[in-house]
N, C-alpha and C positions, 0 to 999 in steps of 0.2 A: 641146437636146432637150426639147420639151413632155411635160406629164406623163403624156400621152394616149397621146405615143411610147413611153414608158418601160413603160408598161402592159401595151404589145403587144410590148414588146423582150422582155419577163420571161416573156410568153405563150410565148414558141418556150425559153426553159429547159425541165429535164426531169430531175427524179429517177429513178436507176434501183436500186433494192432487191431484189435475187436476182442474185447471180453463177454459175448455171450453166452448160450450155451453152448455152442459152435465150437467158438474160439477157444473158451475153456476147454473142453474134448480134444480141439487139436495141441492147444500147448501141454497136457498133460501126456497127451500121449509124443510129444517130440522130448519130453525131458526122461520122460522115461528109458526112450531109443538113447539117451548120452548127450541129445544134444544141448551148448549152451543157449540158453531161450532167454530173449530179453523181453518184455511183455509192456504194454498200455493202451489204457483204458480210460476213455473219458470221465467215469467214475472208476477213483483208485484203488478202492477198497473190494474191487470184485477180482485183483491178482491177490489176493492175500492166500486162499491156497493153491496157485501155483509158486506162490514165492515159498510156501512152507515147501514145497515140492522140489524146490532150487531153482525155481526163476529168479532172473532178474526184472524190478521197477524200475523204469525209466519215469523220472519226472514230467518230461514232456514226450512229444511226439517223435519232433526231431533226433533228442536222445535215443530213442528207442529205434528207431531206421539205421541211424549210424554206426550203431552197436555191430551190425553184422552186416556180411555180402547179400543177405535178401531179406526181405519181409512179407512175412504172409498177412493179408489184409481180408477180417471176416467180418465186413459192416452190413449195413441194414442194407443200400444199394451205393449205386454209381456216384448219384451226389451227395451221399454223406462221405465217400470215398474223397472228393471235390474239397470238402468242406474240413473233413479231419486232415488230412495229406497236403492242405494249401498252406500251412507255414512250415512244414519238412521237406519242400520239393529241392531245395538248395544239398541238405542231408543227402537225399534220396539218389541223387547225381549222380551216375555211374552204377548203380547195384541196383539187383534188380526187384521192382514190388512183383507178388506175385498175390491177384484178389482171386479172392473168392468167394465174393458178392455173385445175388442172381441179377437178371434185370435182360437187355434185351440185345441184339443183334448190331443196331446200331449203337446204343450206349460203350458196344465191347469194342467198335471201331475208335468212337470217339476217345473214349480211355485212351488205347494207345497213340492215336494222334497227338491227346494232352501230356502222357510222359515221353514222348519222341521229345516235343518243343523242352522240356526238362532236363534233356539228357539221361532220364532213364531207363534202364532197362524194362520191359512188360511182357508177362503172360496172363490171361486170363482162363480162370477154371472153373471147376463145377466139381460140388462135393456132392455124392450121390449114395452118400448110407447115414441113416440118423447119428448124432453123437457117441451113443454107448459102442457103438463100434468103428470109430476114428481108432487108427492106428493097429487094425487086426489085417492079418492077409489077403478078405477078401474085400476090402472097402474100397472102392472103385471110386478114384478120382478122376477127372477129366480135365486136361491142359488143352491149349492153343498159343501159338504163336510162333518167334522165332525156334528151329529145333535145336540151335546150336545153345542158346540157353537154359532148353528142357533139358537137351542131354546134359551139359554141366552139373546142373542141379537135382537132376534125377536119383542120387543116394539121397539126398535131404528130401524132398520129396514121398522118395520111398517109405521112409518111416510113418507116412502117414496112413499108407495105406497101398493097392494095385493102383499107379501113375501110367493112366494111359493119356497117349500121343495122340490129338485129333489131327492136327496139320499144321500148317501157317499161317491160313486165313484164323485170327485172332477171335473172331466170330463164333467159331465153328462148338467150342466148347459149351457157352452159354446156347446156343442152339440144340444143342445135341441134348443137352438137361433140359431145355425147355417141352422138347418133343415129348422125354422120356419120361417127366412131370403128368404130362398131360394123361398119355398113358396110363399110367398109374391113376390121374383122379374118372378119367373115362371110364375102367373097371370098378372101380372104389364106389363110382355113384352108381353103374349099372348093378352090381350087385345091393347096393343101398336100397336101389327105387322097387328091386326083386323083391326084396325081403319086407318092403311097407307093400307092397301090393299084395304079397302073401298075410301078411299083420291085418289087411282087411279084412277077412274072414278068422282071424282072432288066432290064428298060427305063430309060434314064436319062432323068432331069428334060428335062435339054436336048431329048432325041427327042420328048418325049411334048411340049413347051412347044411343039416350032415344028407341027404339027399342031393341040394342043389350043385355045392361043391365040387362034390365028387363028381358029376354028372361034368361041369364046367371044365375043371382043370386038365383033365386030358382028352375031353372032346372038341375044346373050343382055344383054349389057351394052354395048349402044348406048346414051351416053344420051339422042339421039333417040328410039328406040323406049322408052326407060323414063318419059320425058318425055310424050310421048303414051298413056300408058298411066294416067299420074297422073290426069288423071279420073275416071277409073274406078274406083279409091279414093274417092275425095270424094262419088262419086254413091254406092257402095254396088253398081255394077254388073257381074257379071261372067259375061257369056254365055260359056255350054259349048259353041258352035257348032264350033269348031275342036279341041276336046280339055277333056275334062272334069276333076275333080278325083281322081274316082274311076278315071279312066287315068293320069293322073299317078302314083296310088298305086302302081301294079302298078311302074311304072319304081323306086321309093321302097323297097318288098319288094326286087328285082334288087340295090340298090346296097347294101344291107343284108347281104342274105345274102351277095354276094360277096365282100365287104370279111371278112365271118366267115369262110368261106371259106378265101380268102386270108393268111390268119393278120394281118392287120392290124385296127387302132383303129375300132371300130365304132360307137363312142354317137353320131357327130356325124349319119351314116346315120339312125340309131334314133331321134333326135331329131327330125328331120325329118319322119321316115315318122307316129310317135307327131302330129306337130303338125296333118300331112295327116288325118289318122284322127279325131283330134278331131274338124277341121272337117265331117270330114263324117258324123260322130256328131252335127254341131249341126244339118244339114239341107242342105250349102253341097255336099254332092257332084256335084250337077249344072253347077256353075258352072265357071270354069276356075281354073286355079292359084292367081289375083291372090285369090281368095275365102279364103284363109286368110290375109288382113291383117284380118280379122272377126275371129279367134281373135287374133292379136297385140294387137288395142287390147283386151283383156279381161283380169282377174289371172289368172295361174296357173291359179288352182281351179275357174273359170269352166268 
């Protein structure tokens, strides 16, 4: 073997540091792919079926970074990342960690500031489909950072799932998960708060889902139609032709006061209606609904 092969043999290794259930899912699904997986865990006895699987236990931390050209890092956040990684940073030297811890904007800056002074390499990521599906085609991962490291590492990577690119601001990944978290629990409860205000009049989830759903997913949460709508953000543009902000309101009052009503959880209503009002306390009531994304990119106080 040339030393050139040896190089690129050592490129497909892969440390893996956080045995949750995360972690678990990812390194089962990297040994599966071929690759050699060296693994640890604060508690040592939760690699025992990855190692029936063909991982390798590393005793310590450091062990287990040095083992390979990168380590994938899945802790609880930034400063447990701090606190397990503070006696391997010497290991760590040169190769690069790659987390995939959540946490926030700035933490993802500071991260790489703290493996810069290291001499380590850094990308930060965002895993964005539950465990049972780590390591299938369409599991959509999210990186940041330098690209010249992504792309290197981009086959190892791959094995875990679709490895997209956000940019070089190192940020951008945990941003982009946090948005799209959000998302996800913004429908989660609006459909929640739907089905207890339908439950007041003694309705079950099931009755109200196969009606409401359907009615939902391709009228409101296409994401076709949310997709072409996205310009219209960017421009700043939002004609009142079809229904204004200030008709929207009067709907905004109805699910307020019903929910009061009704003896059920009212603020998420109130929230909403409060957000509509603003906007058009700022001048935006003749536009249509999409005009209170003007009010969301502003602070609070604004």
């Amino acid at each position: 073997m040339t030393p050139q092969q040896s190089i690129n043999q050592r490129d497909n290794d892969i440390s893996l540091v956080g045995l949750g259930p995360m972690g678990l899912a990812l390194g089962a699904a990297l040994v599966r792919k071929g690759h050699a997986v060296t693994v640890w865990n604060r508690t040592p006895e939760k690699a025992d079926g990855l190692v029936a699987l063909g991982a390798r236990r590393a005793d310590t931390v450091a062990e287990a970074v040095a083992a390979s050209p990168i380590t994938l890092m899945c802790l609880n956040d930034y400063d447990t990342m701090y606190e397990v990684l503070g006696p391997a940073t010497t290991a760590l030297a040169g190769r690069l960690l790659v987390n995939l811890n959540s946490g926030t904007p700035n933490e993802a800056r500071a991260a790489l500031e703290w493996a810069g002074t290291h001499g380590i390499d850094y990308l930060d990521g965002a895993i964005m489909v539950p465990p049972p599906l780590v390591g299938e085609p369409g599991a959509v991962f999210l990186y940041s950072g330098a690209r010249d490291l992504f792309d290197r590492h981009r086959p190892v990577l791959a094995s875990l799932g679709d490895p997209r690119y956000l940019g070089a601001e190192v940020s951008l990944a945990v941003l982009y998960n946090t948005a799209m978290l959000e998302m996800m629990y913004a429908t989660l409860n609006g459909w929640l708060h739907a089905s207890a205000l339908v439950a007041s009049a003694n309705i079950p989830a099931t009755e109200f889902a196969e009606l409401a759903l359907d009615w939902f997913m391709p009228t409101v949460l296409d994401p076709a139609s949310l997709a072409r709508r996205a310009p219209a953000l960017d421009a700043g543009d939002y004609p009142g032709t079809l229904g204004t902000l200030a008709m929207n309101l009067n709907a905004l009052h109805h699910i307020t006061r019903t929910s009061e009503e009704q003896g059920i959880h009212s603020a998420q209503p109130r929230l909403m209606r409060e957000i509509a009002e603003r906007a058009i306390a700022a001048g935006l009531g003749e536009g249509n609904y999409l005009s209170v994304y003007e009010i969301f990119k502003k602070p609070d106080g604004a």
